[in-house]
Predicted model as a PDB file, atoms N, CA, C, CB and O in Angstrom, pLDDT in the B-factor column:
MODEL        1                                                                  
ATOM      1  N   UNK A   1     -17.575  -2.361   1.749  1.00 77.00           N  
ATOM      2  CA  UNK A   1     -17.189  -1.607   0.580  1.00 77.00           C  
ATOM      3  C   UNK A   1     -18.387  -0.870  -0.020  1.00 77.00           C  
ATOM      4  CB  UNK A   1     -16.560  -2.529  -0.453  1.00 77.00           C  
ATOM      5  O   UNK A   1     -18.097   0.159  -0.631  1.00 77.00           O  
ATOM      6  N   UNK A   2     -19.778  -1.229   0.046  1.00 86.00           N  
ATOM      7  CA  UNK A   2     -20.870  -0.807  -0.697  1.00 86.00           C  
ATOM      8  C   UNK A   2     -20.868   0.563   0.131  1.00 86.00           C  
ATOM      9  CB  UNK A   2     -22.288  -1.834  -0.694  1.00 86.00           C  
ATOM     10  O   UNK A   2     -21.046   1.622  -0.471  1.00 86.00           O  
ATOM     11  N   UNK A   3     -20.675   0.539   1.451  1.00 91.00           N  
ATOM     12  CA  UNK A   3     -20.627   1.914   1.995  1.00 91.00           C  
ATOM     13  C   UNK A   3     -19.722   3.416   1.141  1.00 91.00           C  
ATOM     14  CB  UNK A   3     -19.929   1.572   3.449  1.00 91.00           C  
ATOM     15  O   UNK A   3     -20.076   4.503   0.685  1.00 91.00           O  
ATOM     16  N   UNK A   4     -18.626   2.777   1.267  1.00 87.00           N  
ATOM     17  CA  UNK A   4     -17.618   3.584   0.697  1.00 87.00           C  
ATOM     18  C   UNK A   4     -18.001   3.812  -0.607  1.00 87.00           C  
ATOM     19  CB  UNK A   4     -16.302   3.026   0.764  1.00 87.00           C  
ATOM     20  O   UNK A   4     -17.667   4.923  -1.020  1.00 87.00           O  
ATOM     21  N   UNK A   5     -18.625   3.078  -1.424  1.00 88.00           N  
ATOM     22  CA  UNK A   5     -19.195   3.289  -2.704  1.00 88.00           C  
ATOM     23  C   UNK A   5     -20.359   4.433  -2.845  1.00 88.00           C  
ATOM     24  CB  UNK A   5     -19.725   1.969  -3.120  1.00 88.00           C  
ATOM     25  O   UNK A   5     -20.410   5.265  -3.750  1.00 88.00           O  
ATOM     26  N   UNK A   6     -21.075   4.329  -2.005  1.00 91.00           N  
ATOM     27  CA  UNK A   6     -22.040   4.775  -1.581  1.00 91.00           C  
ATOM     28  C   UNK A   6     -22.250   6.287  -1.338  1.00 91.00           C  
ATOM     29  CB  UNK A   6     -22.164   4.126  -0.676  1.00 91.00           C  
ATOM     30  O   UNK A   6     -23.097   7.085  -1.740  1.00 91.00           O  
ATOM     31  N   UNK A   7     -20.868   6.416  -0.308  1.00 92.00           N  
ATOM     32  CA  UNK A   7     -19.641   7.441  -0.281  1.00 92.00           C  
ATOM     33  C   UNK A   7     -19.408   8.433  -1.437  1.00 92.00           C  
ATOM     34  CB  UNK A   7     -18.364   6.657  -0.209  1.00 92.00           C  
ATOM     35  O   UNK A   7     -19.545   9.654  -1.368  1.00 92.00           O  
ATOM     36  N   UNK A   8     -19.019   7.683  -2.554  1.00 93.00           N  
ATOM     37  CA  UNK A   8     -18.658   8.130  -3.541  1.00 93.00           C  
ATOM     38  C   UNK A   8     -17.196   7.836  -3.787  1.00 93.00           C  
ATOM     39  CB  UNK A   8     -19.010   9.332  -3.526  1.00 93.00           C  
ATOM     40  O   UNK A   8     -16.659   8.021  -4.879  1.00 93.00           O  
ATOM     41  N   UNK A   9     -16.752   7.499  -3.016  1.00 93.00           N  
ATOM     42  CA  UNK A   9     -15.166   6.717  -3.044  1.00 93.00           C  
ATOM     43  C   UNK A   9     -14.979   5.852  -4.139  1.00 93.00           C  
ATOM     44  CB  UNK A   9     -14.851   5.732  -1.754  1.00 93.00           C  
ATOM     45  O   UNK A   9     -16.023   5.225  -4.320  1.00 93.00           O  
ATOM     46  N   UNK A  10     -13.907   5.473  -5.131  1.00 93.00           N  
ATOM     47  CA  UNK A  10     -13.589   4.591  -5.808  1.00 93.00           C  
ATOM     48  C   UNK A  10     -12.461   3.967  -5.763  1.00 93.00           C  
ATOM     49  CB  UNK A  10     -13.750   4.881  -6.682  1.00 93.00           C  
ATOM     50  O   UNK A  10     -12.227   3.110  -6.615  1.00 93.00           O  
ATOM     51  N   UNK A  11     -11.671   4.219  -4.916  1.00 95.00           N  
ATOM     52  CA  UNK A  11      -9.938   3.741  -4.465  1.00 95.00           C  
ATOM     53  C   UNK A  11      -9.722   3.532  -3.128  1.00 95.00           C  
ATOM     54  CB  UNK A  11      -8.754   4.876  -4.780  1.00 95.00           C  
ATOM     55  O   UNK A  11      -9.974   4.609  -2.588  1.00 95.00           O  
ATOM     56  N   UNK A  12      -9.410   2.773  -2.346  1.00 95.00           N  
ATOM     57  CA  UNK A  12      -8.632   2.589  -1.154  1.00 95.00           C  
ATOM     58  C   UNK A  12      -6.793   2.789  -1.418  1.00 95.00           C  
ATOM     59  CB  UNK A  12      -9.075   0.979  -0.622  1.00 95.00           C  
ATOM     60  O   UNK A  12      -6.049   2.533  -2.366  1.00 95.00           O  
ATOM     61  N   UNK A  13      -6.609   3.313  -0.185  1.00 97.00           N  
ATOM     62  CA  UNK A  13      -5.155   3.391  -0.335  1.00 97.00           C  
ATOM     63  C   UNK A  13      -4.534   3.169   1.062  1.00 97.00           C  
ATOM     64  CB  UNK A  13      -4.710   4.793  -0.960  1.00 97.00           C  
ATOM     65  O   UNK A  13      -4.999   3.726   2.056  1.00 97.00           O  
ATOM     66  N   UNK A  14      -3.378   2.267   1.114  1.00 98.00           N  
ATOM     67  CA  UNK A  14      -3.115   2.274   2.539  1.00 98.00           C  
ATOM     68  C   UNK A  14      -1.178   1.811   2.553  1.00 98.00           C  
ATOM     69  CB  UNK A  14      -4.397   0.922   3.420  1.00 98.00           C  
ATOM     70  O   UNK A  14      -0.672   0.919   1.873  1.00 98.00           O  
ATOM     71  N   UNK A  15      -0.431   2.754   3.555  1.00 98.00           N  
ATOM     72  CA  UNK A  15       0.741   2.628   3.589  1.00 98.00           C  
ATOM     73  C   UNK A  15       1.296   2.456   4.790  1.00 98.00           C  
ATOM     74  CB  UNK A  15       1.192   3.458   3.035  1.00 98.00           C  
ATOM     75  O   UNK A  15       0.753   2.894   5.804  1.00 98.00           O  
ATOM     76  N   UNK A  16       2.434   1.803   4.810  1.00 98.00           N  
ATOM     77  CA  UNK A  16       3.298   1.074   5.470  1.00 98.00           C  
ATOM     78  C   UNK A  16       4.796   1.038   5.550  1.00 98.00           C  
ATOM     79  CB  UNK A  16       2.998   0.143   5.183  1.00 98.00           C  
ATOM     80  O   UNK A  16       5.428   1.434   4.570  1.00 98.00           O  
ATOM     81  N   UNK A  17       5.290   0.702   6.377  1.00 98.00           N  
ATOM     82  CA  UNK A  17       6.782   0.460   6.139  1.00 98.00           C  
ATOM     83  C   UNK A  17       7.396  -0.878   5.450  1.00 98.00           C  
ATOM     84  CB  UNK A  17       7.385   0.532   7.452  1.00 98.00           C  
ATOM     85  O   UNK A  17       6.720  -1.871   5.717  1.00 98.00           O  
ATOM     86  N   UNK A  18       8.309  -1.081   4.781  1.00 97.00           N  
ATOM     87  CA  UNK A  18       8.729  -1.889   4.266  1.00 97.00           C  
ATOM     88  C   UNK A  18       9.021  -3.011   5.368  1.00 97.00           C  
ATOM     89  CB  UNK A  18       9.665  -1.385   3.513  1.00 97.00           C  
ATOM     90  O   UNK A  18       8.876  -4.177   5.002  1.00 97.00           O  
ATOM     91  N   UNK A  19       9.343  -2.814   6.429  1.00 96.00           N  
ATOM     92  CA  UNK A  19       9.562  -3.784   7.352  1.00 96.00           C  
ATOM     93  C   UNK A  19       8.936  -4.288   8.269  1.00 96.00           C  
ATOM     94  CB  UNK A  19      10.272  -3.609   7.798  1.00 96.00           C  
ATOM     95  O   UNK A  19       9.369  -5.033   9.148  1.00 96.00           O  
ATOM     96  N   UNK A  20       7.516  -3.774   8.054  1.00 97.00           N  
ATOM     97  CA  UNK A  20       6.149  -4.387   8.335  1.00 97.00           C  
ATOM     98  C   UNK A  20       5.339  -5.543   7.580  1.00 97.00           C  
ATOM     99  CB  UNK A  20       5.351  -3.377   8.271  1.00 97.00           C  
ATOM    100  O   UNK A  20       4.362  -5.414   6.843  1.00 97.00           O  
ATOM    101  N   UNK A  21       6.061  -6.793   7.992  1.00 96.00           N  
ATOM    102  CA  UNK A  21       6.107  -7.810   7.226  1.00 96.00           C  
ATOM    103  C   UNK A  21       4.003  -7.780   7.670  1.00 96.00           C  
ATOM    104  CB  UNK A  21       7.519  -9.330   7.795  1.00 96.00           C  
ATOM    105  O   UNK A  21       3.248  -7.834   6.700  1.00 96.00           O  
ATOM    106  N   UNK A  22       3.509  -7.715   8.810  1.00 98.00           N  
ATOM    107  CA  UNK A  22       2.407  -8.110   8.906  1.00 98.00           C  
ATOM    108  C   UNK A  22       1.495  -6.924   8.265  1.00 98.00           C  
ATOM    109  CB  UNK A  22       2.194  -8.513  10.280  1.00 98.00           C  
ATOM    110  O   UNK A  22       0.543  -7.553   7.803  1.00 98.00           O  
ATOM    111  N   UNK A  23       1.334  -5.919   8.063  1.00 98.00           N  
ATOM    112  CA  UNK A  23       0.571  -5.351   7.645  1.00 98.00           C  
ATOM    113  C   UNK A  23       0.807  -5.553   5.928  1.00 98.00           C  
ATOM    114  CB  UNK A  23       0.629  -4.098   8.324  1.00 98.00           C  
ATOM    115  O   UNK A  23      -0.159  -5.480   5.168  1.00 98.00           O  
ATOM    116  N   UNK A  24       2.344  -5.842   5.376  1.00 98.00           N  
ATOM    117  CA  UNK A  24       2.100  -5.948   4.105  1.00 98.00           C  
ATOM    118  C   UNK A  24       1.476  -7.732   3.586  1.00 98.00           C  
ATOM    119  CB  UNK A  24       3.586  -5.433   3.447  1.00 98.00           C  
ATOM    120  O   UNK A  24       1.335  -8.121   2.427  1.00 98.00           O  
ATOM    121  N   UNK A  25       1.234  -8.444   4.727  1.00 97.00           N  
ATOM    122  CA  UNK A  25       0.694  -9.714   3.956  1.00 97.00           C  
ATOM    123  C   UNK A  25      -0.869  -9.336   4.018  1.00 97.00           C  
ATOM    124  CB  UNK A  25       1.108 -11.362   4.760  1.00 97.00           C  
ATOM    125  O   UNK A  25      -1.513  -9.800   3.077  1.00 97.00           O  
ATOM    126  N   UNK A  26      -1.551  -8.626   4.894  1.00 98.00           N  
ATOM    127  CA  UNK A  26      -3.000  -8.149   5.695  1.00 98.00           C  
ATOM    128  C   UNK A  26      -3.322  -7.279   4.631  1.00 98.00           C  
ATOM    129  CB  UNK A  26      -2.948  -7.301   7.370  1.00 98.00           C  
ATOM    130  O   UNK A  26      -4.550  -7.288   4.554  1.00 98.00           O  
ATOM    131  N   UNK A  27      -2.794  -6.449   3.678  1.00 98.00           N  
ATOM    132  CA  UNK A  27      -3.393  -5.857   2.884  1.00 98.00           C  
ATOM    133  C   UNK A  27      -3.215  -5.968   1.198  1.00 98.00           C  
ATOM    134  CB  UNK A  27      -3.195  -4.791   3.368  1.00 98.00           C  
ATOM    135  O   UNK A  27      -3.950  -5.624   0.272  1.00 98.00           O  
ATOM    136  N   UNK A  28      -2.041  -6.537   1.248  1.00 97.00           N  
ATOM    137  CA  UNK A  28      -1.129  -8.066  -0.079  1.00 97.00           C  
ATOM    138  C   UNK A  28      -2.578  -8.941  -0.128  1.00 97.00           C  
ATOM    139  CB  UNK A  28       0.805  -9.608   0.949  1.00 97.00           C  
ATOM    140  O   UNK A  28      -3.468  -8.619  -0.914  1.00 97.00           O  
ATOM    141  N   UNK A  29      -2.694  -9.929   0.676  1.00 95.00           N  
ATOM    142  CA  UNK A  29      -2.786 -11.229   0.747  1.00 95.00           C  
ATOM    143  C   UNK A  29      -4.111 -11.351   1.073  1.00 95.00           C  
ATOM    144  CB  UNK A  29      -1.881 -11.865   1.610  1.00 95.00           C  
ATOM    145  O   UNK A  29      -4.965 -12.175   0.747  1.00 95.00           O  
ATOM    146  N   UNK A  30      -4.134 -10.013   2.041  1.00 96.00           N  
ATOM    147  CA  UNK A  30      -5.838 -10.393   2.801  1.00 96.00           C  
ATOM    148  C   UNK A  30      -6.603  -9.735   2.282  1.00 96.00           C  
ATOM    149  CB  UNK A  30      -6.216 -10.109   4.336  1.00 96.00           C  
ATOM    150  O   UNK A  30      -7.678 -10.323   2.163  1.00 96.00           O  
ATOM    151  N   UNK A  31      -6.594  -8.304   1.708  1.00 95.00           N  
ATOM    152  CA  UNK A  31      -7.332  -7.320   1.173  1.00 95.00           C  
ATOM    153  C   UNK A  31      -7.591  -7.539  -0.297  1.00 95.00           C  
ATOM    154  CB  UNK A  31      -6.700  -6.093   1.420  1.00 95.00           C  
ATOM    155  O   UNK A  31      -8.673  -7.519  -0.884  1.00 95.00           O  
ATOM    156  N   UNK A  32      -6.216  -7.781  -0.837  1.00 96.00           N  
ATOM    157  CA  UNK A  32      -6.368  -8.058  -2.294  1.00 96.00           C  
ATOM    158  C   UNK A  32      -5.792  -6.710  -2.765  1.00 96.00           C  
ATOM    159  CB  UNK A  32      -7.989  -8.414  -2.842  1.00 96.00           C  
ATOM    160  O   UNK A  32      -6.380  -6.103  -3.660  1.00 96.00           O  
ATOM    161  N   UNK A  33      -4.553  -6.155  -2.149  1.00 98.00           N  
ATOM    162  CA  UNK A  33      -4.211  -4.826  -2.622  1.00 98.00           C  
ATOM    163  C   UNK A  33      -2.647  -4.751  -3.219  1.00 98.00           C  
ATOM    164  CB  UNK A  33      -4.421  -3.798  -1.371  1.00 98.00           C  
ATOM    165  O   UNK A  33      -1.673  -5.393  -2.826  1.00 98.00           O  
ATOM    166  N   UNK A  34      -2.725  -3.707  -4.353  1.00 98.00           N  
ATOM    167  CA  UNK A  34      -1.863  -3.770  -5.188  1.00 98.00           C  
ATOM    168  C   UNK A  34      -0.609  -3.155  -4.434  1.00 98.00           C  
ATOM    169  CB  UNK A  34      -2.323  -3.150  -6.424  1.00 98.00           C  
ATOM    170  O   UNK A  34      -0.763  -2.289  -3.572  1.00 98.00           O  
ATOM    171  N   UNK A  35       0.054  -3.412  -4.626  1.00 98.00           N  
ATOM    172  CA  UNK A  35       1.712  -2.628  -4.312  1.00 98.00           C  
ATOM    173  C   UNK A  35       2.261  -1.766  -5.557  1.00 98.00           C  
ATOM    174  CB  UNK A  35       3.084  -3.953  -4.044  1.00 98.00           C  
ATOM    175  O   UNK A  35       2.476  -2.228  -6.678  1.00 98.00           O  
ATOM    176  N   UNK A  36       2.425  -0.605  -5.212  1.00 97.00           N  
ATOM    177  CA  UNK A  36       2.762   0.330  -5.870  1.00 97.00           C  
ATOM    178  C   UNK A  36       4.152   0.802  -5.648  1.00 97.00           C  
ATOM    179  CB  UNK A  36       1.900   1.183  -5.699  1.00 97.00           C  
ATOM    180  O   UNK A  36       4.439   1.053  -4.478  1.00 97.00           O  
ATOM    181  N   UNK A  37       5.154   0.987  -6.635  1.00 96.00           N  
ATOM    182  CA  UNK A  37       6.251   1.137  -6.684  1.00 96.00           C  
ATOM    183  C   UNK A  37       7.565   0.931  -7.102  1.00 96.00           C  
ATOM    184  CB  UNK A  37       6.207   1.104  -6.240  1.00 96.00           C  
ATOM    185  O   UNK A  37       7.660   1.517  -8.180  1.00 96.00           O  
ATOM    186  N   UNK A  38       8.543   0.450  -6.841  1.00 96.00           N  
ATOM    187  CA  UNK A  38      10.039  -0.140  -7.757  1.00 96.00           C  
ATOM    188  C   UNK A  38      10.425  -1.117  -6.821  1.00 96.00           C  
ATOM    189  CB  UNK A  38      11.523   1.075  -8.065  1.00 96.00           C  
ATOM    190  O   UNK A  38       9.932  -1.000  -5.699  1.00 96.00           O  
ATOM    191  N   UNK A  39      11.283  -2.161  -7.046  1.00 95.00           N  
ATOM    192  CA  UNK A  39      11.820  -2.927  -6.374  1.00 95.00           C  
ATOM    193  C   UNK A  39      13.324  -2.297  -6.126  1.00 95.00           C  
ATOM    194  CB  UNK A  39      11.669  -4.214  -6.995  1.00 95.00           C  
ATOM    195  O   UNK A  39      13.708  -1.381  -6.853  1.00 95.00           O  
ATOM    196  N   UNK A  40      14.041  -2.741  -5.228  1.00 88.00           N  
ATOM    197  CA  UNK A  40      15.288  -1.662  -4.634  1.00 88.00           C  
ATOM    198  C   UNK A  40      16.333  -3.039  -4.024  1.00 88.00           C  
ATOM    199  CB  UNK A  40      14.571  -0.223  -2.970  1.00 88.00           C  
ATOM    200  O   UNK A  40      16.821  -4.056  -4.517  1.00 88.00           O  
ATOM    201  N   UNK A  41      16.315  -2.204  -2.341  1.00 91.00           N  
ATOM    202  CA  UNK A  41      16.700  -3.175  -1.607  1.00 91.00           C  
ATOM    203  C   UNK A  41      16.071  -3.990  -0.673  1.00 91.00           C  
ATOM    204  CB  UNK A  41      17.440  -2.808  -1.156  1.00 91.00           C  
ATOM    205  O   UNK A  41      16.653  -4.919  -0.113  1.00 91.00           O  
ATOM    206  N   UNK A  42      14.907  -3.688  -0.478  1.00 93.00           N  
ATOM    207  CA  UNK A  42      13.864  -4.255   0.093  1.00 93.00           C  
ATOM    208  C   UNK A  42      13.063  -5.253  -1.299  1.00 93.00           C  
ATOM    209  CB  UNK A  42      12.913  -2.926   0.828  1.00 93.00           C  
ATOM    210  O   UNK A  42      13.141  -5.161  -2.524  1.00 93.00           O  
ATOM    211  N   UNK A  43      12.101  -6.439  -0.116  1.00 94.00           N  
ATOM    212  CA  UNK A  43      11.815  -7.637  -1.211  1.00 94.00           C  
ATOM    213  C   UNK A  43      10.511  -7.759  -1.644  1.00 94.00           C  
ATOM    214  CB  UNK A  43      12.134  -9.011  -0.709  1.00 94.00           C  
ATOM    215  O   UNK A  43       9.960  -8.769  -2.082  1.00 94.00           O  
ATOM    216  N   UNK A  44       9.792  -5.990  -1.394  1.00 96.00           N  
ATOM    217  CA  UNK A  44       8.671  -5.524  -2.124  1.00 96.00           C  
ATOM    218  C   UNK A  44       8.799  -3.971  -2.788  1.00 96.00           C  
ATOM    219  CB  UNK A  44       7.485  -5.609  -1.129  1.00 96.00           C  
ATOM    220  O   UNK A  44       9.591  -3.159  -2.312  1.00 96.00           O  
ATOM    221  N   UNK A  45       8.085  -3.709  -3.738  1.00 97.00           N  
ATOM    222  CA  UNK A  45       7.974  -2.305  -4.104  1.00 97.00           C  
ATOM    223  C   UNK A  45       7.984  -1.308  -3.067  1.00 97.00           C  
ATOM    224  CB  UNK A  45       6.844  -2.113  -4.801  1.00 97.00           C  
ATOM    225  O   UNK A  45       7.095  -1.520  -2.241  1.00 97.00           O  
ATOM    226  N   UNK A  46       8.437  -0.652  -2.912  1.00 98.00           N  
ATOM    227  CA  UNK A  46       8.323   1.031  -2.295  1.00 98.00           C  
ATOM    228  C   UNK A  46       8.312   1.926  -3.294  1.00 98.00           C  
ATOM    229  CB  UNK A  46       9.566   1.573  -1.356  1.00 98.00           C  
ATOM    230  O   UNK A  46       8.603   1.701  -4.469  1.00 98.00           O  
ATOM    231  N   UNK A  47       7.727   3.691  -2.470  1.00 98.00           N  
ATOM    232  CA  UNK A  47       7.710   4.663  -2.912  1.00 98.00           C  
ATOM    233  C   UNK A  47       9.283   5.465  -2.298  1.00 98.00           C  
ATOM    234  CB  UNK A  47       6.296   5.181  -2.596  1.00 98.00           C  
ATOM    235  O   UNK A  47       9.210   6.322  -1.418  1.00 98.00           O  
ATOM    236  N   UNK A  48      10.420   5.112  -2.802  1.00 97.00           N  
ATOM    237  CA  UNK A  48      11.176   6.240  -2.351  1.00 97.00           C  
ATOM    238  C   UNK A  48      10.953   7.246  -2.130  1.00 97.00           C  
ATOM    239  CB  UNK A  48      11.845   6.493  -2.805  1.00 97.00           C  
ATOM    240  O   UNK A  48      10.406   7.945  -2.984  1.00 97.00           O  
ATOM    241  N   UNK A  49      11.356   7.851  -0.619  1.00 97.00           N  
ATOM    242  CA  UNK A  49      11.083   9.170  -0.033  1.00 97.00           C  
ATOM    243  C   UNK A  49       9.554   9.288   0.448  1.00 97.00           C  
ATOM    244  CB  UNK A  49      11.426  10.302  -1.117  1.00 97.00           C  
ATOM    245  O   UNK A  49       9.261  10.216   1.202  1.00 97.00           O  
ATOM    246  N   UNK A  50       8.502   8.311   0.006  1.00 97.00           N  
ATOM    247  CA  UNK A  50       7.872   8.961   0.173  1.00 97.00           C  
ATOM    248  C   UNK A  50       7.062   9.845   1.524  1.00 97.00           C  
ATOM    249  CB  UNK A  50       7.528   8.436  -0.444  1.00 97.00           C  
ATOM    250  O   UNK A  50       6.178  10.696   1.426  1.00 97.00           O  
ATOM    251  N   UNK A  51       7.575   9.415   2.505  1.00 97.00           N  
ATOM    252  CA  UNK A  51       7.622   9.928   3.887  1.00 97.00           C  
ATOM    253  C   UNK A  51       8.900  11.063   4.487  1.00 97.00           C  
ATOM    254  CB  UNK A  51       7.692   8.594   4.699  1.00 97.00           C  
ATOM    255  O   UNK A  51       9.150  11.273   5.674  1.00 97.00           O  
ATOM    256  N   UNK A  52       9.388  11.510   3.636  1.00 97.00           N  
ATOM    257  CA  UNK A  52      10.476  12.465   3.637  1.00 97.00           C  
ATOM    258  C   UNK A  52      12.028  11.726   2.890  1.00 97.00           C  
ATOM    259  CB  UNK A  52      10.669  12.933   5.374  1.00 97.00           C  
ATOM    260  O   UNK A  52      12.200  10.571   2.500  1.00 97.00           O  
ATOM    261  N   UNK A  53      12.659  12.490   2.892  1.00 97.00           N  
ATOM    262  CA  UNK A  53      13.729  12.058   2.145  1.00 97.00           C  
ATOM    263  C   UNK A  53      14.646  10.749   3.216  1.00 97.00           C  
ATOM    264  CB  UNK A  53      14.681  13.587   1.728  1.00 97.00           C  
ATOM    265  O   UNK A  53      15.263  10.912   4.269  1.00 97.00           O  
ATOM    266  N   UNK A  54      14.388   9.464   2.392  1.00 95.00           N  
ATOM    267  CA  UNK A  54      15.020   8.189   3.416  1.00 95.00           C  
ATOM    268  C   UNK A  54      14.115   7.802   3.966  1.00 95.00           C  
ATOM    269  CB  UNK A  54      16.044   8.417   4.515  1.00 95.00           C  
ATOM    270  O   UNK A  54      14.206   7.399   5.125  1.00 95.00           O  
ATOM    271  N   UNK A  55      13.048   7.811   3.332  1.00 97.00           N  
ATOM    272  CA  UNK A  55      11.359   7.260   4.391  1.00 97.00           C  
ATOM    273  C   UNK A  55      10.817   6.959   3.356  1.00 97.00           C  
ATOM    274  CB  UNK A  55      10.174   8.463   5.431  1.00 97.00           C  
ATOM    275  O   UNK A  55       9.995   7.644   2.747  1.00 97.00           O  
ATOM    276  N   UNK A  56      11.446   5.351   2.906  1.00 97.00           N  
ATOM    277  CA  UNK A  56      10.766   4.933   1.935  1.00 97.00           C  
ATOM    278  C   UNK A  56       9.171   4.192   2.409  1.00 97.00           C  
ATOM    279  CB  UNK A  56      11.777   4.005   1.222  1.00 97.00           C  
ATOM    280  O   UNK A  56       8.968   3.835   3.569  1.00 97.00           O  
ATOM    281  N   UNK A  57       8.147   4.049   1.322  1.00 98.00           N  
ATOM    282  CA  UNK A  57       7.110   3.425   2.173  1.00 98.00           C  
ATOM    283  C   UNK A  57       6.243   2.606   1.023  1.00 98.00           C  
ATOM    284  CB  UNK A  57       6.166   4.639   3.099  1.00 98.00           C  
ATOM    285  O   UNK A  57       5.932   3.277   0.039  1.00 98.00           O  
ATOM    286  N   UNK A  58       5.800   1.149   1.053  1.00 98.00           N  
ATOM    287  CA  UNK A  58       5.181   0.415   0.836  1.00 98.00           C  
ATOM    288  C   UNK A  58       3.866   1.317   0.822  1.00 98.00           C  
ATOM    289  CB  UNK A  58       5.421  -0.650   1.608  1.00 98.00           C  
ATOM    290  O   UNK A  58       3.280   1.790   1.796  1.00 98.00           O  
ATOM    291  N   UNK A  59       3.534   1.442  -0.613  1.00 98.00           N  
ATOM    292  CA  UNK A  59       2.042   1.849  -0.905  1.00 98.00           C  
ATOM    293  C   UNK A  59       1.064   1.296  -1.541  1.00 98.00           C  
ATOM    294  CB  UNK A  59       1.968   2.766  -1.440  1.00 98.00           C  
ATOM    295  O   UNK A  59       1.000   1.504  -2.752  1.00 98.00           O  
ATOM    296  N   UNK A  60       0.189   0.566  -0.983  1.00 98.00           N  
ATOM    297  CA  UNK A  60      -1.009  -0.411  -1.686  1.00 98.00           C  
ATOM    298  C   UNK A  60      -2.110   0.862  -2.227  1.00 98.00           C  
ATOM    299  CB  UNK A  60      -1.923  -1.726  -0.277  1.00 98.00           C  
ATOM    300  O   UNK A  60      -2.261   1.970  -1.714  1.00 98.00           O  
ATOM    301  N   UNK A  61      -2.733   0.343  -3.312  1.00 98.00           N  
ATOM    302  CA  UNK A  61      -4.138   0.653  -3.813  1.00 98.00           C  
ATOM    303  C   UNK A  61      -5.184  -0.682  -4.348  1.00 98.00           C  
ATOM    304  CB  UNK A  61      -3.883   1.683  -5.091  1.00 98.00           C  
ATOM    305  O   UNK A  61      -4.817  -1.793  -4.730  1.00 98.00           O  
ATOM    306  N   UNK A  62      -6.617  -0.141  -4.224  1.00 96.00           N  
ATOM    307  CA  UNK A  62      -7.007  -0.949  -4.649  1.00 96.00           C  
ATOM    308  C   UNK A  62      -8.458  -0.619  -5.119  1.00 96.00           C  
ATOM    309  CB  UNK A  62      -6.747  -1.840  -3.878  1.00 96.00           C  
ATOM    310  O   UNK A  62      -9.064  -0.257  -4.111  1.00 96.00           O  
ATOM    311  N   UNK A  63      -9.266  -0.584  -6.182  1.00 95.00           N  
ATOM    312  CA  UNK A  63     -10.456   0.025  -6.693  1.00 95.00           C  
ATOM    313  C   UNK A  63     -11.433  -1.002  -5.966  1.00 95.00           C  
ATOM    314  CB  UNK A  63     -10.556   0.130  -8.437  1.00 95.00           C  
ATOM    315  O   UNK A  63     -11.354  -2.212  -5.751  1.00 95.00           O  
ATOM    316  N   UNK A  64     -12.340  -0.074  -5.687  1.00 89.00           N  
ATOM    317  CA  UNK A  64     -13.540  -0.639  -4.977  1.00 89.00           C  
ATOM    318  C   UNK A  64     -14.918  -0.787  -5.479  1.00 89.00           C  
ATOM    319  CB  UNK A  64     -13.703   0.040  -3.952  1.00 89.00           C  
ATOM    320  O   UNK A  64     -15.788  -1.275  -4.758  1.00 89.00           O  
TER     321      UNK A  64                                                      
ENDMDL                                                                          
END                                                                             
């Protein structure tokens, strides 16, 4: 992270599908990253649409 700081970066951001149970515990659980979004029909936040219209997508952030 001191790199990316270093960088000049202050945010990581990283997205996924809702039905990518392993990448959302790896960046949940392992990274320490926030989930951004509404709860729906899926049993985490998504960004409706945000991959085109019906392409909802699990969006983490996280300040560095």
């Amino acid at each position: 992270m001191a790199y990316l700081k270093a960088k000049g970066y202050h945010k990581l951001k990283a997205i996924t599908t809702p039905q990518n149970e392993k990448s959302i515990a790896f960046h949940h659980h392992k990274m320490g990253m926030e989930m951004i979004g509404e709860l729906g029909k899926y049993t985490v936040p998504v960004v409706t649409d945000y991959a085109g219209k019906g392409e909802d997508r699990v969006v983490f952030i996280k300040d560095i």
